[in-house]
C-alpha positions as CSV (number, residue, x, y, z in Angstrom):
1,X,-52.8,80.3,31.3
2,X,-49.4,80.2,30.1
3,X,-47.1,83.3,29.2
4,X,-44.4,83.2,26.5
5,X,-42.9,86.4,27.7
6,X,-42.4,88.1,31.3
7,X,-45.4,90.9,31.8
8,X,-42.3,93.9,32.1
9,X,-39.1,93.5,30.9
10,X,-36.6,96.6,31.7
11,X,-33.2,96.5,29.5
12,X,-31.2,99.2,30.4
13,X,-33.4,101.7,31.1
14,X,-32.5,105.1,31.9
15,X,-34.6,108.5,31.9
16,X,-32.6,111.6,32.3
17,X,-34.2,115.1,33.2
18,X,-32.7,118.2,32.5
19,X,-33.0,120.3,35.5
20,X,-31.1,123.8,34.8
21,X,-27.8,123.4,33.9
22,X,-27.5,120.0,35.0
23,X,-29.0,116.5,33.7
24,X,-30.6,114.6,36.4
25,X,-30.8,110.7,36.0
26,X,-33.8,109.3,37.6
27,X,-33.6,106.3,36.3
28,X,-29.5,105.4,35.5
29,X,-29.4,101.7,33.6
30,X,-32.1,99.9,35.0
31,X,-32.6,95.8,34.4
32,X,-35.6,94.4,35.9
33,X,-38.0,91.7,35.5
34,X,-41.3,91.0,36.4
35,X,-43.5,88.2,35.2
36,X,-47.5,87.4,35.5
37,X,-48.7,86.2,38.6
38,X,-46.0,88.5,41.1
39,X,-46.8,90.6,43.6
40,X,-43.9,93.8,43.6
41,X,-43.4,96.7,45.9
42,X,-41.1,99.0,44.7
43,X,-39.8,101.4,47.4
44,X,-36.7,103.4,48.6
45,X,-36.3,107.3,50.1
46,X,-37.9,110.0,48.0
47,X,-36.2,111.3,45.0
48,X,-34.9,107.5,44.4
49,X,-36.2,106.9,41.0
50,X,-39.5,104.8,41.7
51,X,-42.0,107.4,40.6
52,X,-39.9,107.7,37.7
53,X,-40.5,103.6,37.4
54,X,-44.0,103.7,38.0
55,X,-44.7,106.7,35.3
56,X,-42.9,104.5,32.8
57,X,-44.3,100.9,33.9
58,X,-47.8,102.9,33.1
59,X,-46.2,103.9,29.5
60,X,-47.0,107.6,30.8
61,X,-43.6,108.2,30.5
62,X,-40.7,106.9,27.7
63,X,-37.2,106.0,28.9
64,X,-34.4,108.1,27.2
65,X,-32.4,104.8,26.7
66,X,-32.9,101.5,26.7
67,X,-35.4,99.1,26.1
68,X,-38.7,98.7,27.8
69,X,-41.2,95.1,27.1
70,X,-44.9,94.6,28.2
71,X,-46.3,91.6,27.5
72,X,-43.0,90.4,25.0
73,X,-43.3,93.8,23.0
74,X,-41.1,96.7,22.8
75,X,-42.8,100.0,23.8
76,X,-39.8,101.8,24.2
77,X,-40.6,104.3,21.3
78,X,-44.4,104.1,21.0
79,X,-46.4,107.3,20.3
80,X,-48.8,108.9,22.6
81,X,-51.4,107.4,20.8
82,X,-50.5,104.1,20.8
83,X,-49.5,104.5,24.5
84,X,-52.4,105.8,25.3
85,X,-54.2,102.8,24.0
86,X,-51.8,100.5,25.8
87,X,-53.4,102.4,29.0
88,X,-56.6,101.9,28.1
89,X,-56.3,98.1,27.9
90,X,-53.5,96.7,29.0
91,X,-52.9,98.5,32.4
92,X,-55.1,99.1,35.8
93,X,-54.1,101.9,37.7
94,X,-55.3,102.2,41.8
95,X,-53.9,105.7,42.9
96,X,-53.4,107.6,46.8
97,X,-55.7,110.5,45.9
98,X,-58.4,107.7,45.0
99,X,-59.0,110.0,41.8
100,X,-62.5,109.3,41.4
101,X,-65.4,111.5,40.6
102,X,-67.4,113.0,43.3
103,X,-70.3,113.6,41.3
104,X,-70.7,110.1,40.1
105,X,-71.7,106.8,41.5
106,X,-69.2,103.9,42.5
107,X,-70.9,101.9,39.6
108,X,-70.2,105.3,37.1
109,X,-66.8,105.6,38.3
110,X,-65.7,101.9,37.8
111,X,-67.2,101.9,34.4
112,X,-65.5,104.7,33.1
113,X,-62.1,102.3,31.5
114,X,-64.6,100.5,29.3
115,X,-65.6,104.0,27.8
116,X,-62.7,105.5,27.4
117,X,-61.5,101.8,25.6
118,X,-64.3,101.9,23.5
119,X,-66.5,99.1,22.2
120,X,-68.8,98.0,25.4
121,X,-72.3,98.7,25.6
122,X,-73.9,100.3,28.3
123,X,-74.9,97.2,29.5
124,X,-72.0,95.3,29.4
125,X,-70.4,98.3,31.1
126,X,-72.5,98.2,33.7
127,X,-72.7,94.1,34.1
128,X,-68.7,94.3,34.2
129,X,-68.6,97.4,36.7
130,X,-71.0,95.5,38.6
131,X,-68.9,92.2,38.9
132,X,-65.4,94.4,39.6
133,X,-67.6,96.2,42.9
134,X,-68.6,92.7,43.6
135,X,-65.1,91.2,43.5
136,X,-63.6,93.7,46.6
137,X,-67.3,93.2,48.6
138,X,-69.1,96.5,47.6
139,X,-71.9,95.0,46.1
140,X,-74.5,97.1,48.4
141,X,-72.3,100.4,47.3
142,X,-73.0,100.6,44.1
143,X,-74.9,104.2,43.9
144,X,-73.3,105.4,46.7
145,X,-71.2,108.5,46.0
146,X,-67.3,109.2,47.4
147,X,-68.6,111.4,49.7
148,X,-71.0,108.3,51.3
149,X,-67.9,106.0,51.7
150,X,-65.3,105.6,53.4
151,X,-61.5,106.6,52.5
152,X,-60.9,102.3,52.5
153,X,-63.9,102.2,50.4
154,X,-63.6,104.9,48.1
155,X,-60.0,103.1,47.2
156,X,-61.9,99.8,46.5
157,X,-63.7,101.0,44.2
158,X,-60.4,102.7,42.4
159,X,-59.3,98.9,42.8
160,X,-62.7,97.8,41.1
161,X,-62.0,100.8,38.8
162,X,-58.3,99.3,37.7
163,X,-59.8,95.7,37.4
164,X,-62.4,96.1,35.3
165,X,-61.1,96.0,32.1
166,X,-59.4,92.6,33.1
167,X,-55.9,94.4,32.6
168,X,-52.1,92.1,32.3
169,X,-51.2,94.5,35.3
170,X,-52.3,96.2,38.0
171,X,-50.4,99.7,39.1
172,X,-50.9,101.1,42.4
173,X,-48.9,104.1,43.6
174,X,-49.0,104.2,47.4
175,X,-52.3,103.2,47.4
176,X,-52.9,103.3,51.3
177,X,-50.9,106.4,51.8
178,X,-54.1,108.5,52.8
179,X,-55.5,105.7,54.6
180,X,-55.4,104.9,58.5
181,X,-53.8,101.5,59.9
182,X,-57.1,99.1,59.7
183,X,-58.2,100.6,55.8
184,X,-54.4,100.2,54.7
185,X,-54.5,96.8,56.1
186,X,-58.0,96.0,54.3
187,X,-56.6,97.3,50.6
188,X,-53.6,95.5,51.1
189,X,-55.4,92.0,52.0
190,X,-57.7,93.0,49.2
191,X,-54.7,93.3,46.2
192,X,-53.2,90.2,47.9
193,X,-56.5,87.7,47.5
194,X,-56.5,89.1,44.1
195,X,-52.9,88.1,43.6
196,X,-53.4,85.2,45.3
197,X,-57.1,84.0,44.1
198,X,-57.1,85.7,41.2
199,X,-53.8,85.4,39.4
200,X,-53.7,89.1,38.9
201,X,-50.0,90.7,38.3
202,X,-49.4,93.6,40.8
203,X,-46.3,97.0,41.6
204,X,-46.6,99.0,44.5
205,X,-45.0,101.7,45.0
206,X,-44.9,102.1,48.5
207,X,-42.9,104.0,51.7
208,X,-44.4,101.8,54.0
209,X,-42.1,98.8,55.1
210,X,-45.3,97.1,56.4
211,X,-47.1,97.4,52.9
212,X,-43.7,96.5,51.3
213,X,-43.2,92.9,53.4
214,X,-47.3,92.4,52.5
215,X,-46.6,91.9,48.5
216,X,-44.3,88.7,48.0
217,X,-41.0,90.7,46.4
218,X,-38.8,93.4,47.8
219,X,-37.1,95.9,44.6
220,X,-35.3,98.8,46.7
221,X,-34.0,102.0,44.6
222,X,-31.6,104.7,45.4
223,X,-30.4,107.7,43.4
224,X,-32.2,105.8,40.1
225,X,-30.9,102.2,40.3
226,X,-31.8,98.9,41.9
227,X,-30.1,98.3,45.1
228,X,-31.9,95.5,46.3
229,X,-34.4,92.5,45.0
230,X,-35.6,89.9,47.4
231,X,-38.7,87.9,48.8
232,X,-40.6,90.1,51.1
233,X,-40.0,89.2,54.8
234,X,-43.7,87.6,54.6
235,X,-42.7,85.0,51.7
236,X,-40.0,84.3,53.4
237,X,-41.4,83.4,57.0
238,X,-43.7,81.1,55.2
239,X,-41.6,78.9,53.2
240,X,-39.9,79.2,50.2
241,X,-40.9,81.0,47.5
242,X,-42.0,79.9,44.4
243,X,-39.5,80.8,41.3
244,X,-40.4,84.9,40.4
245,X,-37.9,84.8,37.6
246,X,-34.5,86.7,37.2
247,X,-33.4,88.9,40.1
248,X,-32.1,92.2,39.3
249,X,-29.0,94.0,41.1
250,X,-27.9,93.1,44.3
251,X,-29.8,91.2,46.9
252,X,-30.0,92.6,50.0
């Protein structure tokens, strides 16, 4: 499939908070591009800005200036509504805390998107929950509650959670950070074969330098602006990589 536009398209993007007396600029005149089929980590020291990214990547947040595409449209002013639908079927979100519901199958959790988007059946909820559990091997977990899996497990099925509604990108804000080495290794392969084998358009935010070099492109942040933009180590070791689009600020 072919794409007329990048999948994110950052134009001067800045988000100021006030913070007493003073205004705080989390994000200070940010130009970035990502298009379909990357793999991103975003990452730099806390307080850098790439939460602040992340929220407005996920249209849970609205920059105070500037212009922000997904998919070749402007959402820079969009109400709550309309970004709230944008959510619901444009975006797949794979979070640290897991956020799923203890009281509710793996099968109930991934299915719960296609609710909240509206028009599926129950069946077809089901068939496509069932084929996102499938897709990161938990195909014998489907009843299994939180509690009966693992912490790796429980964040595949918040991976089969953010695929199921076949979204343009996939969001994942340090999504091993409450995992040990081998399970953080496991998710990590996982989001890769569906970059890889799948075609699927992926941001970490991530601490780790280890996670970071595992995606296929480096963006670095510091006090709310782009300080660095490069392959990851991994891309690099391996060959040259393919074309990712423009580069934004300095490479490092």
């Amino acid at each position: 499939m072919t794409h007329d536009a990048p999948v994110i398209e950052l134009i001067g993007v800045t988000r100021e908070f006030q913070v007493g007396s003073q205004v705080v600029k989390a994000l200070d005149g940010i130009d970035l591009t990502i298009n379909y089929g990357e793999m991103v980590a975003i990452t730099g020291p806390s307080g850098s800005g790439k939460s602040t990214l992340m929220n407005t990547l996920g249209c849970l947040d609205t920059p105070t200036a500037g212009t922000f595409f997904l998919n070749g449209n402007d959402v820079s002013g969009l109400s709550d509504d309309q970004l709230a639908e944008i959510r619901s079927r444009q975006l797949g979100f794979v979070f640290q805390s897991y956020n799923l519901l203890p009281r509710e199958t793996a099968l109930a959790n991934v299915e719960l998107p296609l609710k909240y988007a509206g028009g599926f059946n129950r069946r077809a909820r089901w068939e496509a929950a069932r084929r996102a559990l499938d897709r990161v091997g938990l195909d014998h977990r489907y009843d299994h509650k939180p509690v009966q899996l693992s912490g790796g497990e429980q964040q595949r099925v918040g991976i089969a959670r953010a695929l199921v509604i076949n979204p343009d990108l996939i969001l994942a804000d340090e999504p091993t950070g409450n995992l040990d080495t081998k399970s953080s290794r496991e998710v990590i392969s996982m989001l890769r074969s569906l970059n890889d084998d799948d075609g699927k358009t992926i941001v970490i935010v991530t601490h780790d330098p280890e996670i970071a070099e595992a995606t296929k492109r480096v963006v670095t942040f510091r006090d709310g602006r782009i300080v660095g933009d490069r392959p990851s180590e991994r891309v690099l070791s391996t060959g040259p990589a393919e074309p990712a689009g423009p580069r934004s600020g300095e490479t490092e």
